[in-house]
C-alpha positions in Angstrom: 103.7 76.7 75.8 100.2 77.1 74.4 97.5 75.0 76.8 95.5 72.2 75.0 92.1 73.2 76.9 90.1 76.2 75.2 89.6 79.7 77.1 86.6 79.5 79.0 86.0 83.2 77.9 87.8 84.9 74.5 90.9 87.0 75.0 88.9 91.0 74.7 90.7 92.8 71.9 91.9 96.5 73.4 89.4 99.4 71.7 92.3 102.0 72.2 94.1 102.3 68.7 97.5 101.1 68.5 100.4 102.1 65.6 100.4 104.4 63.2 97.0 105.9 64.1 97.9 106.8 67.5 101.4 108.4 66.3 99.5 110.2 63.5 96.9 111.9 65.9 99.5 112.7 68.8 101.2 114.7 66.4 98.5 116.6 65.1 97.5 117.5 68.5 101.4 118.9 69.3 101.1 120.8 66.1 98.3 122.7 67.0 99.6 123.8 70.8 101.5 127.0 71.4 105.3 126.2 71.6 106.4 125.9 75.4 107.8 129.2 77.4 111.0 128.9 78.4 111.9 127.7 81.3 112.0 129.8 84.2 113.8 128.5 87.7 115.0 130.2 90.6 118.1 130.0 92.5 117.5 128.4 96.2 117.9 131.0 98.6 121.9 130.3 100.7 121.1 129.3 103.8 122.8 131.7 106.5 125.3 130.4 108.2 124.9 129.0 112.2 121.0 128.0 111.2 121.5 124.2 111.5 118.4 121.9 112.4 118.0 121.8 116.1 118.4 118.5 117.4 114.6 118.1 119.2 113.2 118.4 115.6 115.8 115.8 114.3 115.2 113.0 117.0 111.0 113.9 116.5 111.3 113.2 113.3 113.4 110.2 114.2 110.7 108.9 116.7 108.0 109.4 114.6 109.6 107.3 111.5 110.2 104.3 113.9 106.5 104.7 115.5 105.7 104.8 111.5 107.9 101.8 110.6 106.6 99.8 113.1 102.6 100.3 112.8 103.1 99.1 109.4 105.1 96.3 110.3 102.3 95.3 112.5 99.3 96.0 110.0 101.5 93.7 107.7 102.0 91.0 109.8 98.3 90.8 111.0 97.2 90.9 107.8 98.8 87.9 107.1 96.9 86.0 110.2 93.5 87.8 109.5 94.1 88.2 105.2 91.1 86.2 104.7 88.7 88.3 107.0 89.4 92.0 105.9 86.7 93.5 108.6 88.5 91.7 111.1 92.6 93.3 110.1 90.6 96.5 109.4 89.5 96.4 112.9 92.6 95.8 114.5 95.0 98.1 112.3 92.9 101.0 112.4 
């Protein structure tokens, strides 16, 4: 549905070329590079057996996700009391 009132400024027109232009110069700049080496990847190193995670570094990591989680929860929520004064959430979040 088109509006009956007039654009109180005109639509800008995009300066990057679009169609065959673009297509036309992309390829001339892949013609010109050097082909790709070949790939080259390594095999993970095995992990020895009886080297498991110790459990203090799991539950750290656990702790610190929740501590995480919940300071963003709370920058959320504030922002949407203070959203309209930013120096004010800024001030309490950080």
């Amino acid at each position: 549905m088109t509006p009956i009132y007039p654009r109180k400024r005109p639509q800008r027109r995009s300066e990057i070329p679009r169609g065959p232009q673009q297509t036309t110069g992309l390829q001339q700049i892949r013609d010109t590079l050097p082909p790709a080496p070949e790939p080259c990847t390594v095999e993970p190193a095995p992990r020895p057996a009886g080297q498991e995670v110790p459990p203090e570094l799991l539950a750290l990591v656990a702790h610190h996700c929740r501590r995480i989680s919940a300071y963003l929860a709370r920058a959320q929520h504030l922002q949407t009391l203070h959203g309209d004064d930013m120096r004010q959430w800024q001030r309490l979040v950080l």
